[in-house]
mmCIF file as Biopython writes it, N, C-alpha, C and O atoms, coordinates in Angstrom:
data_model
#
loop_
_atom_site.group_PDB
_atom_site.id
_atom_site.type_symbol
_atom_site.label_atom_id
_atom_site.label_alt_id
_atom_site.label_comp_id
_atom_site.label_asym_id
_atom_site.label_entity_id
_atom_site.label_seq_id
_atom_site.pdbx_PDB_ins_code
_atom_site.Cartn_x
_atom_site.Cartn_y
_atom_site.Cartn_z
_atom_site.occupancy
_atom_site.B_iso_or_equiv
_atom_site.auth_seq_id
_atom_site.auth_asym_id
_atom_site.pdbx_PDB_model_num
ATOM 1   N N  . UNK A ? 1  ? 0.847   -1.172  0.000   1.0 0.0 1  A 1 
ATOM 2   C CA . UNK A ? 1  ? 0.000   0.000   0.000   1.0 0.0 1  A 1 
ATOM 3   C C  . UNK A ? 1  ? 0.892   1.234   0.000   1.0 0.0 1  A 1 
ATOM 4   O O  . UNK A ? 1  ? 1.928   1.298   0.661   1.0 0.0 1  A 1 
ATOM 5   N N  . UNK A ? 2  ? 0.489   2.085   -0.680  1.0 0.0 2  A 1 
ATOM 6   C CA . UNK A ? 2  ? 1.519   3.621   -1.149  1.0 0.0 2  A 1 
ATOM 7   C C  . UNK A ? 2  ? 1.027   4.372   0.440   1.0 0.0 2  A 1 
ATOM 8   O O  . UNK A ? 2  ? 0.190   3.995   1.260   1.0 0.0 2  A 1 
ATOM 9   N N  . UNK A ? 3  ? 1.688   5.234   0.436   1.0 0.0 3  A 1 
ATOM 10  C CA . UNK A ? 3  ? 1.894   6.391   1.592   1.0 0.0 3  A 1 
ATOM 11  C C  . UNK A ? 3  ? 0.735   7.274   1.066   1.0 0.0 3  A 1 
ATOM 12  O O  . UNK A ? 3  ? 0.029   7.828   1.909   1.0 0.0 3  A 1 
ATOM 13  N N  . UNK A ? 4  ? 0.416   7.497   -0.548  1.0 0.0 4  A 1 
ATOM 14  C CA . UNK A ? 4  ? -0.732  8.591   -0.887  1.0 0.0 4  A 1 
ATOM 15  C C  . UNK A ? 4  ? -1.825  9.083   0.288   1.0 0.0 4  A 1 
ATOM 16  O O  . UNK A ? 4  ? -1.882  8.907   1.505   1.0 0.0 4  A 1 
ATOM 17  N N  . UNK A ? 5  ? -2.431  9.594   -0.417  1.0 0.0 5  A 1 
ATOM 18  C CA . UNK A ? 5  ? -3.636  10.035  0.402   1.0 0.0 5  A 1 
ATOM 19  C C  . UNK A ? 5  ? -4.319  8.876   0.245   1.0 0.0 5  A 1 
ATOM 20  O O  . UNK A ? 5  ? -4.159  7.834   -0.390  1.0 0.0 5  A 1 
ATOM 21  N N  . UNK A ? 6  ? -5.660  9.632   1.484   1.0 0.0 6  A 1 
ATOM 22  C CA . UNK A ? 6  ? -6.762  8.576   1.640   1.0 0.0 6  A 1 
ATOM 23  C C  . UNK A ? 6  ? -7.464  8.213   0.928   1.0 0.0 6  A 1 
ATOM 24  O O  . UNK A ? 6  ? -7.834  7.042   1.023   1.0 0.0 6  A 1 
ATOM 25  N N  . UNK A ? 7  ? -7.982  9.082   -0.145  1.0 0.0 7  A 1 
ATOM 26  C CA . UNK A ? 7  ? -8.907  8.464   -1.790  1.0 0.0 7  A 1 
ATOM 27  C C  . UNK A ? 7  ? -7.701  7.846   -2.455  1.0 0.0 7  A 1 
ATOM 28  O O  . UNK A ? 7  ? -8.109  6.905   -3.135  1.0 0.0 7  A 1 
ATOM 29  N N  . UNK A ? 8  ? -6.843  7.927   -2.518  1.0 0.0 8  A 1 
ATOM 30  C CA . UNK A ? 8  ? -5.557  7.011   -3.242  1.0 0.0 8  A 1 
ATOM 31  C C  . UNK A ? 8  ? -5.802  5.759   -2.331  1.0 0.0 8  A 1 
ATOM 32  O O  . UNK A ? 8  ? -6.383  4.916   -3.014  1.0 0.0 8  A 1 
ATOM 33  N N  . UNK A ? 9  ? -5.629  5.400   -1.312  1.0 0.0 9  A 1 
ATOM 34  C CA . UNK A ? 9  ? -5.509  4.404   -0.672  1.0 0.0 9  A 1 
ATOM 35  C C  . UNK A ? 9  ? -6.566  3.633   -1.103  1.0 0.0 9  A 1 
ATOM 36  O O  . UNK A ? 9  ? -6.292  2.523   -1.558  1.0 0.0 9  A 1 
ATOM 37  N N  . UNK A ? 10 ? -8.353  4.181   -1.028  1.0 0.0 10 A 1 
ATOM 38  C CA . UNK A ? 10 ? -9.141  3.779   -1.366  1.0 0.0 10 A 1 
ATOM 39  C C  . UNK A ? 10 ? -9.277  3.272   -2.714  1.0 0.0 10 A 1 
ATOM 40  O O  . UNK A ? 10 ? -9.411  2.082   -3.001  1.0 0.0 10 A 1 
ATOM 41  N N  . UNK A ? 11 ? -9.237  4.156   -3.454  1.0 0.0 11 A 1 
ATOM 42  C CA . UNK A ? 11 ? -8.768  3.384   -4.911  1.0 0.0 11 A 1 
ATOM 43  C C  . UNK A ? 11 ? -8.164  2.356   -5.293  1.0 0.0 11 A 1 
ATOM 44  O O  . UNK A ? 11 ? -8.622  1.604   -6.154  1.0 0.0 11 A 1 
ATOM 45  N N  . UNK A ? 12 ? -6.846  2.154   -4.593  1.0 0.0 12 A 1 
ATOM 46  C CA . UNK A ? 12 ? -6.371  1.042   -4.883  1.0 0.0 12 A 1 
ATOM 47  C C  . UNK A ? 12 ? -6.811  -0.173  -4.170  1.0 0.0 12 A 1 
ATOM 48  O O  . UNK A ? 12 ? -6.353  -1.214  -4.642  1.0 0.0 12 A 1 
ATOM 49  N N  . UNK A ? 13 ? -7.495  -0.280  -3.269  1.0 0.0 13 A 1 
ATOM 50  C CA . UNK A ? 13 ? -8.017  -1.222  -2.335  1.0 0.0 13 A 1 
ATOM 51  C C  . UNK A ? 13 ? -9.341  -1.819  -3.449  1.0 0.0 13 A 1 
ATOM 52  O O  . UNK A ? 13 ? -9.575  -3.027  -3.440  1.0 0.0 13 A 1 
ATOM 53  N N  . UNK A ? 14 ? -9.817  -1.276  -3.991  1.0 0.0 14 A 1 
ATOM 54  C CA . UNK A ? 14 ? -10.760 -1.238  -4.783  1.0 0.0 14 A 1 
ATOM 55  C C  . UNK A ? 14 ? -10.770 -1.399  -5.825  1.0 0.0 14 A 1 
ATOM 56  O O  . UNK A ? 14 ? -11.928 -1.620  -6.180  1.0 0.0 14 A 1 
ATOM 57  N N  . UNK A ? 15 ? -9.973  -1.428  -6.766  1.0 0.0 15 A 1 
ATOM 58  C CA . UNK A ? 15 ? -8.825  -1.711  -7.618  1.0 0.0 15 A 1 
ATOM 59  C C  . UNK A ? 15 ? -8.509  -3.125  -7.805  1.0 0.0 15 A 1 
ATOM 60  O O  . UNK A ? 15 ? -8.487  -3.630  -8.927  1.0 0.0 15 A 1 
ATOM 61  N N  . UNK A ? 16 ? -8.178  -4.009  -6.358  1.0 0.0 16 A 1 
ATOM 62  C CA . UNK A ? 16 ? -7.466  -4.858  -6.103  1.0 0.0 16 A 1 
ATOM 63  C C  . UNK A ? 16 ? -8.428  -5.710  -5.932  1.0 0.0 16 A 1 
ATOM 64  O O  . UNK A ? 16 ? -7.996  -6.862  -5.971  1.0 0.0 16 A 1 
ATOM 65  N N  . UNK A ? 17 ? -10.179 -5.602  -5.662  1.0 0.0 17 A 1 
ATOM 66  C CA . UNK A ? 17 ? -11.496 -6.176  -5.340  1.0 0.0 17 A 1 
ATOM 67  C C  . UNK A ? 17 ? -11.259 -7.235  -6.742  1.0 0.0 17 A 1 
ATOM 68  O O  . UNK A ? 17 ? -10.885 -6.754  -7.812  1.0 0.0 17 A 1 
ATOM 69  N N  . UNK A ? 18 ? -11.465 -8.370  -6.615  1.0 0.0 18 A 1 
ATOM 70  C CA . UNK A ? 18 ? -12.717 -9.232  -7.894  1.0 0.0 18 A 1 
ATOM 71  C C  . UNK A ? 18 ? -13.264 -8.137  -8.626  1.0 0.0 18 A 1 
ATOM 72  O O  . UNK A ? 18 ? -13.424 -6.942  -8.380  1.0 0.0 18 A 1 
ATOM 73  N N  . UNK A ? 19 ? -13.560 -9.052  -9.816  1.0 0.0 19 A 1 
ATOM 74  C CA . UNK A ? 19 ? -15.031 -8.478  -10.277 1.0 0.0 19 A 1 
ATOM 75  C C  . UNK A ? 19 ? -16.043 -8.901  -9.545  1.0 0.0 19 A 1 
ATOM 76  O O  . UNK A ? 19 ? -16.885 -8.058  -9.236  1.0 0.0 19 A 1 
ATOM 77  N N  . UNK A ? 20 ? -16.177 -9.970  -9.194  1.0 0.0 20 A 1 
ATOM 78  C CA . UNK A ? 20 ? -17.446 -10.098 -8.856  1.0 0.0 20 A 1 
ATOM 79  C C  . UNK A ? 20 ? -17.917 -9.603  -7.155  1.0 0.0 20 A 1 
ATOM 80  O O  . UNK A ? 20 ? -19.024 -9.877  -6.692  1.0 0.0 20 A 1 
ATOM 81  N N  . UNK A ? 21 ? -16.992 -8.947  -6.490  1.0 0.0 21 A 1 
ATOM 82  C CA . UNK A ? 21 ? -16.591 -8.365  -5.241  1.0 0.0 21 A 1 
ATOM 83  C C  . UNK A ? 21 ? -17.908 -7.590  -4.716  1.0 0.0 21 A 1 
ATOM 84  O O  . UNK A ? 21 ? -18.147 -6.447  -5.107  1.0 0.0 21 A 1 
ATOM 85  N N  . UNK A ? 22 ? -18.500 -8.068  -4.080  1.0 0.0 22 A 1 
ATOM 86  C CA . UNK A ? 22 ? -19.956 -6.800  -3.254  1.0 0.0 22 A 1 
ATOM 87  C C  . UNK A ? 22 ? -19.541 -5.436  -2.339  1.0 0.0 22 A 1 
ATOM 88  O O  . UNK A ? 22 ? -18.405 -5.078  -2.026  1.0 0.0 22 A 1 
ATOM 89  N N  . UNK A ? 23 ? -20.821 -4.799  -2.016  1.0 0.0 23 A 1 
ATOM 90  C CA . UNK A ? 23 ? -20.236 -3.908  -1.499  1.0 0.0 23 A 1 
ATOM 91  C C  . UNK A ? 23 ? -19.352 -4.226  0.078   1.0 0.0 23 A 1 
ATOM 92  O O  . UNK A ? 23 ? -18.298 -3.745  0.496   1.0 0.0 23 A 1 
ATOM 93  N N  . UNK A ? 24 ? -20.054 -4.977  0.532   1.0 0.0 24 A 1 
ATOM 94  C CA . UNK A ? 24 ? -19.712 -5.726  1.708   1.0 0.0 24 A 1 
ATOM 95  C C  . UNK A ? 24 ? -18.082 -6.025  1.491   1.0 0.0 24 A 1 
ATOM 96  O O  . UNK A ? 24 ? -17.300 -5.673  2.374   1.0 0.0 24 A 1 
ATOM 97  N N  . UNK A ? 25 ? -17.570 -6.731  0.202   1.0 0.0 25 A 1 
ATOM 98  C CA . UNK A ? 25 ? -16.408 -7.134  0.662   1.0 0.0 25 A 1 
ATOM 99  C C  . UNK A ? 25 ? -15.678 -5.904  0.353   1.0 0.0 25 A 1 
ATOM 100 O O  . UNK A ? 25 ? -14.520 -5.803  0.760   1.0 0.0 25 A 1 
ATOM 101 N N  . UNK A ? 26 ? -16.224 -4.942  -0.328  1.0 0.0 26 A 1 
ATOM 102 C CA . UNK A ? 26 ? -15.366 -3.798  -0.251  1.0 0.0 26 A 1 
ATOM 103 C C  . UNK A ? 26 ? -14.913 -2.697  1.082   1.0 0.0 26 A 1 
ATOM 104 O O  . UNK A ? 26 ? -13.892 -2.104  1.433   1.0 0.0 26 A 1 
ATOM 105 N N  . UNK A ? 27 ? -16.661 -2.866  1.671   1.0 0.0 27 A 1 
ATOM 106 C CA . UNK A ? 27 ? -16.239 -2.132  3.051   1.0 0.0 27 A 1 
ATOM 107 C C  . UNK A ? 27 ? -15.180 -3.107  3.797   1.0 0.0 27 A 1 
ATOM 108 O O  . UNK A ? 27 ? -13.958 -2.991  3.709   1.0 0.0 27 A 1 
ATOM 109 N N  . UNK A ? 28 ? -15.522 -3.591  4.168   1.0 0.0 28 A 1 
ATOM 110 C CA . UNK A ? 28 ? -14.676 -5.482  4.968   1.0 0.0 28 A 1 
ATOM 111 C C  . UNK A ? 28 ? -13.244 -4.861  4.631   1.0 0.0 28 A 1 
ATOM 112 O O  . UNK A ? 28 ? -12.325 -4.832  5.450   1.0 0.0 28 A 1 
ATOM 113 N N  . UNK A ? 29 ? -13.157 -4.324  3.210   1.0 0.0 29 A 1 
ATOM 114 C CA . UNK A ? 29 ? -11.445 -4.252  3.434   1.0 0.0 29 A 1 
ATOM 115 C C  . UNK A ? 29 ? -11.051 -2.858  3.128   1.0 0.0 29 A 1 
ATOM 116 O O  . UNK A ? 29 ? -9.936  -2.427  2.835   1.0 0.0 29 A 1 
ATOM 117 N N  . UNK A ? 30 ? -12.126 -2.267  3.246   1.0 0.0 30 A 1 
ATOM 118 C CA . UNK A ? 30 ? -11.591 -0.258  3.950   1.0 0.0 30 A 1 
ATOM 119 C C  . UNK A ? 30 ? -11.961 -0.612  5.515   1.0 0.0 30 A 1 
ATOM 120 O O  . UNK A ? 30 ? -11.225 0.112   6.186   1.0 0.0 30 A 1 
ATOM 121 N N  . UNK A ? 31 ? -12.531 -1.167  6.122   1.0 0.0 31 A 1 
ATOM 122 C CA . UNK A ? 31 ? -12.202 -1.371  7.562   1.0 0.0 31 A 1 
ATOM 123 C C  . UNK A ? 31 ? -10.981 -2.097  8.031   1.0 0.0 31 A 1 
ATOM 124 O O  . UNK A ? 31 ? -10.398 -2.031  9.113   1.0 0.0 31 A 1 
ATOM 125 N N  . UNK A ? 32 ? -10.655 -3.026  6.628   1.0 0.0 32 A 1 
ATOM 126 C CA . UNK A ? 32 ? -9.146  -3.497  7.818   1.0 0.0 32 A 1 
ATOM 127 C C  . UNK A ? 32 ? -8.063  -2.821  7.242   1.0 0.0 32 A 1 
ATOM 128 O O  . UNK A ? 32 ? -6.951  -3.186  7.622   1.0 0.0 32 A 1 
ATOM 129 N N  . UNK A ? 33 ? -8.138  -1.771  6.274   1.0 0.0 33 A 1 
ATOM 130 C CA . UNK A ? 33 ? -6.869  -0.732  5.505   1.0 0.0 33 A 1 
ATOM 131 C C  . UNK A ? 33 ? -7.169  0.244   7.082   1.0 0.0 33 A 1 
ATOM 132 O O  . UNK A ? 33 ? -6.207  0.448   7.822   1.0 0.0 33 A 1 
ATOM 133 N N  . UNK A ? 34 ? -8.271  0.665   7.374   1.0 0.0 34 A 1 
ATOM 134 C CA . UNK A ? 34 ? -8.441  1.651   8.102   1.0 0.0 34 A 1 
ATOM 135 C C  . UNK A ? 34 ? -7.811  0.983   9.852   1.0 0.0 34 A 1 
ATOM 136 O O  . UNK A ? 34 ? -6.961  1.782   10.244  1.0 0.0 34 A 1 
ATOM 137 N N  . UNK A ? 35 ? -7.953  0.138   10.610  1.0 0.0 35 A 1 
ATOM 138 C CA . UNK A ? 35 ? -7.638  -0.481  11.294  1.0 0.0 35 A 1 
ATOM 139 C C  . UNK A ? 35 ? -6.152  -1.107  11.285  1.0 0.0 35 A 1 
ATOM 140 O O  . UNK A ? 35 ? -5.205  -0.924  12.050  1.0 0.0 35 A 1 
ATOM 141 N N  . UNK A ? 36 ? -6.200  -1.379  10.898  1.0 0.0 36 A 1 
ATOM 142 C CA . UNK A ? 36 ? -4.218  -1.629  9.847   1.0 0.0 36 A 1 
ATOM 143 C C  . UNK A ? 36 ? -3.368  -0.295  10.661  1.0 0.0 36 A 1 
ATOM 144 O O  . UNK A ? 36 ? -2.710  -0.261  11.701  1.0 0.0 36 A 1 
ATOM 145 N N  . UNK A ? 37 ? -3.786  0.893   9.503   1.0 0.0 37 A 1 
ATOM 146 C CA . UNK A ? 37 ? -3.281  1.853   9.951   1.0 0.0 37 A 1 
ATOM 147 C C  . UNK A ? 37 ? -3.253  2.652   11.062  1.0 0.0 37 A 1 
ATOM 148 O O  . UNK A ? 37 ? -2.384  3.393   11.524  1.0 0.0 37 A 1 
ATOM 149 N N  . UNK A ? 38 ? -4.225  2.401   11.365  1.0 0.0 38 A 1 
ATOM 150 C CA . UNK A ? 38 ? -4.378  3.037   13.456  1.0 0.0 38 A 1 
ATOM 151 C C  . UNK A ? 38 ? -3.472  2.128   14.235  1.0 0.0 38 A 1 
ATOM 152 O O  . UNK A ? 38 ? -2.974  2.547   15.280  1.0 0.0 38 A 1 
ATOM 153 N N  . UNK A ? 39 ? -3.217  0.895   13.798  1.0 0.0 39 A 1 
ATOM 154 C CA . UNK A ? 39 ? -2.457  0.235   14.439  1.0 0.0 39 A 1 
ATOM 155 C C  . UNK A ? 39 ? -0.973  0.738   14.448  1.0 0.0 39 A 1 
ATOM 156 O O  . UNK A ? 39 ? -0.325  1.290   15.338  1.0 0.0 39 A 1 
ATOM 157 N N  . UNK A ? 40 ? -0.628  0.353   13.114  1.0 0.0 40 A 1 
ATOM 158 C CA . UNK A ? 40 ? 0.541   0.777   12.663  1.0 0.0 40 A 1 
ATOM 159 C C  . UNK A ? 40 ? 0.750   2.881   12.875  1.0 0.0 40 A 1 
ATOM 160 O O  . UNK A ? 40 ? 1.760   3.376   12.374  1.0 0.0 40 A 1 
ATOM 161 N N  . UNK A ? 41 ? -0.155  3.717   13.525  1.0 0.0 41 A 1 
ATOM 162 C CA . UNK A ? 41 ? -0.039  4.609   13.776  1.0 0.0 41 A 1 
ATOM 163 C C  . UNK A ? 41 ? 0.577   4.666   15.290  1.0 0.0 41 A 1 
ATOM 164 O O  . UNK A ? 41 ? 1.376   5.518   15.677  1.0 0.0 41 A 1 
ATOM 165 N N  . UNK A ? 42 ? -0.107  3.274   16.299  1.0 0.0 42 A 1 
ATOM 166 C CA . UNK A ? 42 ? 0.253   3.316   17.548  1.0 0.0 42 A 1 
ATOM 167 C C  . UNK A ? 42 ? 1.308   3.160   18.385  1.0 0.0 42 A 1 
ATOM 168 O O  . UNK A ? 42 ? 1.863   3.527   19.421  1.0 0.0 42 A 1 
ATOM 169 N N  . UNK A ? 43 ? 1.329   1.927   16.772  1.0 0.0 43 A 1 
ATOM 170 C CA . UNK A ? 43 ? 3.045   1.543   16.938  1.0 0.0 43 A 1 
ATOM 171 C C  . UNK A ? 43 ? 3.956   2.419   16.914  1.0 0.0 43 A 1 
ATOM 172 O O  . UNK A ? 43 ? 4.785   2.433   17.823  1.0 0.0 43 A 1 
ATOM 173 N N  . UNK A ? 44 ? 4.010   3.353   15.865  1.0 0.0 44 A 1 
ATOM 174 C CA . UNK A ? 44 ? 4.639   4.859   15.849  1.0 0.0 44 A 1 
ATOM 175 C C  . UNK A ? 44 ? 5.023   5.170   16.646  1.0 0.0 44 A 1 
ATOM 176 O O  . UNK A ? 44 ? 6.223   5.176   16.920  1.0 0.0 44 A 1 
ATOM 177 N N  . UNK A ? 45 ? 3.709   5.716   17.616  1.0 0.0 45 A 1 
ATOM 178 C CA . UNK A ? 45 ? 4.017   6.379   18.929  1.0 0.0 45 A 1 
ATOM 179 C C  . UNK A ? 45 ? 4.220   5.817   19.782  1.0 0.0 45 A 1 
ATOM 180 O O  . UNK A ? 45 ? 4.051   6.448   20.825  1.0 0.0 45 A 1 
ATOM 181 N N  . UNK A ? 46 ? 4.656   4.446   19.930  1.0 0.0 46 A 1 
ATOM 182 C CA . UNK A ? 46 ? 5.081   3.892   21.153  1.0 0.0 46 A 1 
ATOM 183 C C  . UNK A ? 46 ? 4.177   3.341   22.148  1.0 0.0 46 A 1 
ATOM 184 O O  . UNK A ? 46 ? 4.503   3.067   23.303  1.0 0.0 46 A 1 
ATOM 185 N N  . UNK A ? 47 ? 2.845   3.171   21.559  1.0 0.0 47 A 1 
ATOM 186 C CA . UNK A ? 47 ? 1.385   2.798   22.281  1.0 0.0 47 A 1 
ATOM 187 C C  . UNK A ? 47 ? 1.566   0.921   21.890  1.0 0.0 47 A 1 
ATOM 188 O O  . UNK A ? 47 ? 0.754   0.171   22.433  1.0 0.0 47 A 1 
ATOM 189 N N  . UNK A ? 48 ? 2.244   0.538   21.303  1.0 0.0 48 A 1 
ATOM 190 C CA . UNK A ? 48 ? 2.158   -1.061  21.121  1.0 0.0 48 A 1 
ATOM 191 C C  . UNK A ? 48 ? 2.119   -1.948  22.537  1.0 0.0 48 A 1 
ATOM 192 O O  . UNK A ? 48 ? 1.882   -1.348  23.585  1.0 0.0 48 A 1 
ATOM 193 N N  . UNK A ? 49 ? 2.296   -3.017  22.543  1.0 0.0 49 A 1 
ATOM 194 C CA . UNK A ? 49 ? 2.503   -4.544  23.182  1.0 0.0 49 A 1 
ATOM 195 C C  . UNK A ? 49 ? 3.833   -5.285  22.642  1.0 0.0 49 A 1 
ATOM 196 O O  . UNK A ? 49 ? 4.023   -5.843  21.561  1.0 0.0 49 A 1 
ATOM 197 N N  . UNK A ? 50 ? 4.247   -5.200  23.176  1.0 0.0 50 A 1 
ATOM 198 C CA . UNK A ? 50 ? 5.401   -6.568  22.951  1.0 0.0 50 A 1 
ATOM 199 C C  . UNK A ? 50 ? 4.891   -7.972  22.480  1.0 0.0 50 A 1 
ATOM 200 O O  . UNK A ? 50 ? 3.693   -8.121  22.720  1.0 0.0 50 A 1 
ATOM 201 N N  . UNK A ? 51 ? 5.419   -8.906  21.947  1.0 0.0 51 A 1 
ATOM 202 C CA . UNK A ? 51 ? 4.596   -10.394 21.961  1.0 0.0 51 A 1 
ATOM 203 C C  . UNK A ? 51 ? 5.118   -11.030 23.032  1.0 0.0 51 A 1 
ATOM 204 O O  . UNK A ? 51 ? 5.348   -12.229 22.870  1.0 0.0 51 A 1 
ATOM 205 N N  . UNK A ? 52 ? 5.344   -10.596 23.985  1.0 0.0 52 A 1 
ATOM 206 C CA . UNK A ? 52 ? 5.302   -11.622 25.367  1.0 0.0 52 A 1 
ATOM 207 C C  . UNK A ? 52 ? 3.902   -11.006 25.815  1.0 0.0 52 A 1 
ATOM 208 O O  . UNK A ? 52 ? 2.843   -11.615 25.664  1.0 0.0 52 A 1 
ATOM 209 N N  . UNK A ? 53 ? 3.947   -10.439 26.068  1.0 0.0 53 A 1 
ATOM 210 C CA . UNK A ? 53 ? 2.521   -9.016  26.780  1.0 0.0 53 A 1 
ATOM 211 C C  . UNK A ? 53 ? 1.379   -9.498  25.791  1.0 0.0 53 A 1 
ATOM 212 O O  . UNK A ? 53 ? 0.267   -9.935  26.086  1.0 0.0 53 A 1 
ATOM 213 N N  . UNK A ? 54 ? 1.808   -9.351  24.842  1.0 0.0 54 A 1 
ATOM 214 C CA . UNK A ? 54 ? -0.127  -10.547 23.997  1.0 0.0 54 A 1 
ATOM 215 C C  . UNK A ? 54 ? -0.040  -11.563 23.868  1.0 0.0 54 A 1 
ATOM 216 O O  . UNK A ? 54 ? -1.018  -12.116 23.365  1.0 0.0 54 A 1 
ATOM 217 N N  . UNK A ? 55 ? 1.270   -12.499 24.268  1.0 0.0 55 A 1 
ATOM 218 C CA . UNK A ? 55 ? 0.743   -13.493 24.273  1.0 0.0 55 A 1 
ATOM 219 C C  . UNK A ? 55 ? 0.036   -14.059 25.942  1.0 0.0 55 A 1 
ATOM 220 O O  . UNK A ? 55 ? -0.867  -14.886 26.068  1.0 0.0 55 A 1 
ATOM 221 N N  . UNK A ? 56 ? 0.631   -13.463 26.870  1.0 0.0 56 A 1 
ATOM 222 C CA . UNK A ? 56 ? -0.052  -13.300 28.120  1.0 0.0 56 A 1 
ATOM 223 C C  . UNK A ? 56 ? -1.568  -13.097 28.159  1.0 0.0 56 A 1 
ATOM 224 O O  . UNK A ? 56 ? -2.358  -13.860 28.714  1.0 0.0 56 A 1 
ATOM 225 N N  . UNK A ? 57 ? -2.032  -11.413 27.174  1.0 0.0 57 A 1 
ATOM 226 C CA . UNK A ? 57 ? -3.445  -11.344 27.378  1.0 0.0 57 A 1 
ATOM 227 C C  . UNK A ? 57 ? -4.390  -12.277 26.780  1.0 0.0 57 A 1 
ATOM 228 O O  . UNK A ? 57 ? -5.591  -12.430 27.001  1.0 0.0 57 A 1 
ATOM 229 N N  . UNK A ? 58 ? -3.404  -13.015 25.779  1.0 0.0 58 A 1 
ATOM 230 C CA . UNK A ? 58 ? -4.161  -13.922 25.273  1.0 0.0 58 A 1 
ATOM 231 C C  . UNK A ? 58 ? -4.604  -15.369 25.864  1.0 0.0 58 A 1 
ATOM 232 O O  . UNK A ? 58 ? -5.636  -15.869 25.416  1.0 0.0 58 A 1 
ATOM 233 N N  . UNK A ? 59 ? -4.099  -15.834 26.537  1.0 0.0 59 A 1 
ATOM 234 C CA . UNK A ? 59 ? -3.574  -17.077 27.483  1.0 0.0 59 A 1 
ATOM 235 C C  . UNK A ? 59 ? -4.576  -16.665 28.407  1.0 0.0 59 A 1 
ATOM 236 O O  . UNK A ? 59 ? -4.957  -17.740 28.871  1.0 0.0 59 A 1 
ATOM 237 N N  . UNK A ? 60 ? -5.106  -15.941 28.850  1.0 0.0 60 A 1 
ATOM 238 C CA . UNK A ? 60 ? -5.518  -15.571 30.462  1.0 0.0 60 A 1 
ATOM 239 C C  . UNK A ? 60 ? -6.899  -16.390 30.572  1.0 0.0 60 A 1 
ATOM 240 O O  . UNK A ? 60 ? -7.539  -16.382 31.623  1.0 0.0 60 A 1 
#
């Protein structure tokens, strides 16, 4: 995925759909481009988990 803007991002996500792709699977994957990147925004700032620390919350 390019650094572009957000209708760039969208485009190509959309772009990348089937033809025969619904709207459903199109939202389905602007929610996980959009989620992706909040993640990878948190990570940025130093808001992450280690994988000892999820694999703990996960185990519990």
């Amino acid at each position: 995925m390019s650094n572009g803007s957000a209708k760039q991002k969208v485009l190509e996500v959309i772009e990348k759909l089937p033809a025969d792709a619904t709207l459903e699977d199109a939202i389905e994957r602007l929610v996980l481009l959009a989620k992706t990147e909040r993640g990878l925004a948190e990570l940025d700032a130093g808001q992450g988990v280690d994988h000892a620390e999820a694999k703990r919350r996960l185990l519990r």
